[in-house]
C-alpha positions in Angstrom: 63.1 -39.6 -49.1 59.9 -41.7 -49.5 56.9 -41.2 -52.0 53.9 -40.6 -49.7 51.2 -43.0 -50.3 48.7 -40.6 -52.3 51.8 -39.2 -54.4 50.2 -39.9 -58.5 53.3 -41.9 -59.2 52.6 -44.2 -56.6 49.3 -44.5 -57.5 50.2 -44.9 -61.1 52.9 -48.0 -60.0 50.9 -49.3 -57.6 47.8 -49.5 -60.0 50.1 -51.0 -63.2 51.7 -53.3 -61.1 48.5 -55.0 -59.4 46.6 -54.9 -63.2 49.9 -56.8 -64.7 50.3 -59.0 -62.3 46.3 -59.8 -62.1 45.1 -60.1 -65.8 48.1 -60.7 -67.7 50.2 -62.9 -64.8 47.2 -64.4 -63.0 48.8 -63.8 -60.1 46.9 -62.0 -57.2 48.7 -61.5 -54.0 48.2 -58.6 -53.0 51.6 -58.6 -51.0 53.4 -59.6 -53.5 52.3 -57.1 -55.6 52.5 -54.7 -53.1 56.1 -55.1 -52.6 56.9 -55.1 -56.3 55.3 -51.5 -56.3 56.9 -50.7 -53.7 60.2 -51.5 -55.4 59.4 -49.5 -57.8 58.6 -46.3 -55.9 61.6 -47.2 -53.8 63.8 -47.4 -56.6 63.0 -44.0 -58.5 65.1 -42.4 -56.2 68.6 -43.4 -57.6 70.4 -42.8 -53.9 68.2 -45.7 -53.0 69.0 -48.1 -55.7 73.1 -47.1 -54.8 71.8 -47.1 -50.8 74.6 -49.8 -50.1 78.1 -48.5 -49.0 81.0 -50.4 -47.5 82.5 -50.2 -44.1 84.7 -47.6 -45.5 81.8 -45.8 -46.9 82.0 -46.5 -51.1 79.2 -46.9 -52.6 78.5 -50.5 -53.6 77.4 -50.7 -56.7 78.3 -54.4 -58.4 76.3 -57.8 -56.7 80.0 -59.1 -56.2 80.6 -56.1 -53.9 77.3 -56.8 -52.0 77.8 -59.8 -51.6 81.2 -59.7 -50.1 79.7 -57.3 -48.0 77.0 -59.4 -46.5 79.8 -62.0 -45.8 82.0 -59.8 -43.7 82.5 -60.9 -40.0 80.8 -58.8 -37.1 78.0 -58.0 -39.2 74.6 -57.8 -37.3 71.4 -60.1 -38.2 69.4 -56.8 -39.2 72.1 -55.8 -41.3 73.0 -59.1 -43.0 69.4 -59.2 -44.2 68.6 -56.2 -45.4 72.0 -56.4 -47.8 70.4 -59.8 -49.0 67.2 -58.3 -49.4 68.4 -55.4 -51.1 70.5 -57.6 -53.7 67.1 -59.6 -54.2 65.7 -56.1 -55.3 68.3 -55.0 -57.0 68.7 -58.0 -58.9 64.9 -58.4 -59.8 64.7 -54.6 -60.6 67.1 -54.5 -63.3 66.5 -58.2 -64.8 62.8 -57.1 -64.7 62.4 -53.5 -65.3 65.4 -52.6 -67.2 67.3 -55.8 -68.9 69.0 -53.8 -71.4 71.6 -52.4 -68.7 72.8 -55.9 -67.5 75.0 -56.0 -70.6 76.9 -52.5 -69.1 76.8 -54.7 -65.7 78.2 -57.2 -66.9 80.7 -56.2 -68.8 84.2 -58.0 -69.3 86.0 -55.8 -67.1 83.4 -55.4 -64.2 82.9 -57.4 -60.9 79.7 -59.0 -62.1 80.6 -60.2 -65.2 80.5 -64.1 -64.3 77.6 -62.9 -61.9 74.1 -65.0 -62.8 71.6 -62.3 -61.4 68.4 -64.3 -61.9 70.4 -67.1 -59.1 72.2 -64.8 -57.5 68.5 -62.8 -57.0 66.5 -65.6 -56.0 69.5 -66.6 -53.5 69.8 -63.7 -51.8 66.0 -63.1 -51.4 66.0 -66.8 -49.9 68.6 -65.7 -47.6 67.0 -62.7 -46.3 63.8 -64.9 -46.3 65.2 -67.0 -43.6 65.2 -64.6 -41.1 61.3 -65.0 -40.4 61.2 -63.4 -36.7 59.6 -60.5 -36.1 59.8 -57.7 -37.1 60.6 -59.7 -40.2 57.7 -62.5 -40.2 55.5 -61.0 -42.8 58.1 -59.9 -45.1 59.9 -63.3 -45.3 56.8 -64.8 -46.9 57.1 -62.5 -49.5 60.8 -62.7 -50.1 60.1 -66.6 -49.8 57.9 -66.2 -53.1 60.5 -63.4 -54.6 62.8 -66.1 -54.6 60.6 -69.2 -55.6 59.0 -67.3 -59.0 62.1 -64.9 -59.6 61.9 -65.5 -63.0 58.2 -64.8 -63.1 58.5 -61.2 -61.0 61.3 -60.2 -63.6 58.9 -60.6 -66.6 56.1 -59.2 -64.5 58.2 -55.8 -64.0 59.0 -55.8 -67.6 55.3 -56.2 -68.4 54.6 -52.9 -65.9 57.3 -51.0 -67.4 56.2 -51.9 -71.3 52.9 -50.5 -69.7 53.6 -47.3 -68.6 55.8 -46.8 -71.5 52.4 -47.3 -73.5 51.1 -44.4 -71.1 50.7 -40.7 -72.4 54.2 -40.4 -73.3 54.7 -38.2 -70.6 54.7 -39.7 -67.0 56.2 -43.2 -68.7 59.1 -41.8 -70.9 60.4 -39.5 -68.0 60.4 -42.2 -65.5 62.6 -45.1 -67.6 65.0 -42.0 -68.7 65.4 -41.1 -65.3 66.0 -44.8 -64.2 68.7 -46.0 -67.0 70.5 -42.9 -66.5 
């Protein structure tokens, strides 16, 4: 289920994410930013946050489990990719957007706990950055840059969400309960 482009919430991410990244950041690539908001649109829907399964069809939902699943044998080039690329977005998203949950995914007892996400981010966006061919040409420039300012994205996406948490109350309150729940 996508967000259609003229959707208000896309708008509204779209629109925060550019200004944040513009006058507070100084960055303005419009790709970049582009992709950012679309991460975020993406990633109101929880089934696409969770969108990973195994080959046994479980839903992945720890890096470690990701990862192990982008190492498995057989595994296409379009597939290996994408589970890179998603671990770059999932990584960035939470680090960014939501920091306060890493402590729940990292817990002693979980999979991740020894799990760096800002390296483990940046590597899998390199990863999935690598495969440059097309369809994937324009994309890998982006994931290139995901990768080299990781850091700088994550406080980026905090800076959008502090934003529209500074919004009406309404649209921005609704969205990060939604998201952390």
């Amino acid at each position: 289920m996508s967000i259609s482009a003229r959707h208000p919430l896309r708008r509204l991410l779209t629109a925060l994410t550019a200004q944040t990244f513009i006058h507070s950041l100084g960055i303005g690539d419009p790709k970049l930013t582009g992709y950012l908001a679309d991460l975020l649109v993406r990633f109101v829907h929880a089934d696409e946050i969770w969108r990973l399964r195994s080959a046994h069809g479980k839903r992945l939902e720890e890096v470690a489990e990701m990862m192990a699943e982008a190492e498995l044998e057989g595994r296409s080039v379009r597939s290996t990719r994408e589970i890179h690329r998603h671990i770059g977005d999932f990584t960035l998203f939470w680090t960014g957007a939501f920091p306060e949950s890493l402590r729940d995914f990292r817990a002693p007892l979980r999979k991740d706990h020894l799990i760096d996400y800002h390296q483990q981010g940046k590597r899998s966006y390199w990863i999935a950055s690598q495969y440059d061919d097309e369809p994937y040409r324009e994309e890998a420039t982006v994931l290139r840059q995901l990768s080299e300012q990781f850091e700088l994205c994550a406080f980026g996406l905090n800076q959008v969400r502090h934003e529209w948490e500074k919004g009406d109350g309404t649209v921005g309150s609704s969205l990060s309960r939604n998201l952390i729940s």
